[in-house]
N, C-alpha and C positions, 0 to 999 in steps of 0.2 A: 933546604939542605937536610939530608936523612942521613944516618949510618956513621953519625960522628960522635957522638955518646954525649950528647950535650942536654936531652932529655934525661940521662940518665942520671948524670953529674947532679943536675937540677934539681930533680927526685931527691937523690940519697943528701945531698945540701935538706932540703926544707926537713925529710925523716932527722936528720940531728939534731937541726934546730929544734922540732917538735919535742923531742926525746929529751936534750938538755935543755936550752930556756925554758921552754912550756912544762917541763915536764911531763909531756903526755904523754899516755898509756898504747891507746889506739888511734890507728887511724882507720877512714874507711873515705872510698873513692865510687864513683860510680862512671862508669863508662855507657855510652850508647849502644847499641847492639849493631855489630857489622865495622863498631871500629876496630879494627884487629890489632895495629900497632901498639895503640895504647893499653891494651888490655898486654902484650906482650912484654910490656913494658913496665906494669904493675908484678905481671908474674917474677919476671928478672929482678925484680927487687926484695922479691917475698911476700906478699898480697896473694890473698889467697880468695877463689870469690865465694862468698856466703850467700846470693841472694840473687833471681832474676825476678825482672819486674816488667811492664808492658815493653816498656821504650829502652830500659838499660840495664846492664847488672852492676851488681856491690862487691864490692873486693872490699880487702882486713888485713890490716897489718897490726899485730900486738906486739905495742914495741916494748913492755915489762917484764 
């Protein structure tokens, strides 16, 4: 099931938690190369990518 914003829910859920319980600064994600969604999915959130690599690139989220 795509296009129901249940990735996205899920995302911005764990970034809170990260942000308030953990208190954490950044995050960073890495994706495969050729998965489009998820990488569109990072941007939609704020992730911005810093890094490609053979197999994947790095996405950044500074949440302070």
């Amino acid at each position: 099931m795509t296009g129901k914003g249940y990735a996205t829910a899920a995302l911005q859920t764990l970034i809170a938690f990260a942000r308030m319980d953990l208190r954490a600064t950044d995050i960073y994600a890495g994706v495969t190369h050729g998965n489009r969604r998820s990488v569109t999915l990072l941007e939609r959130v704020g992730f911005l990518p810093v890094a490609d690599f053979n197999s994947y690139r790095r996405f950044h989220l500074r949440l302070a």
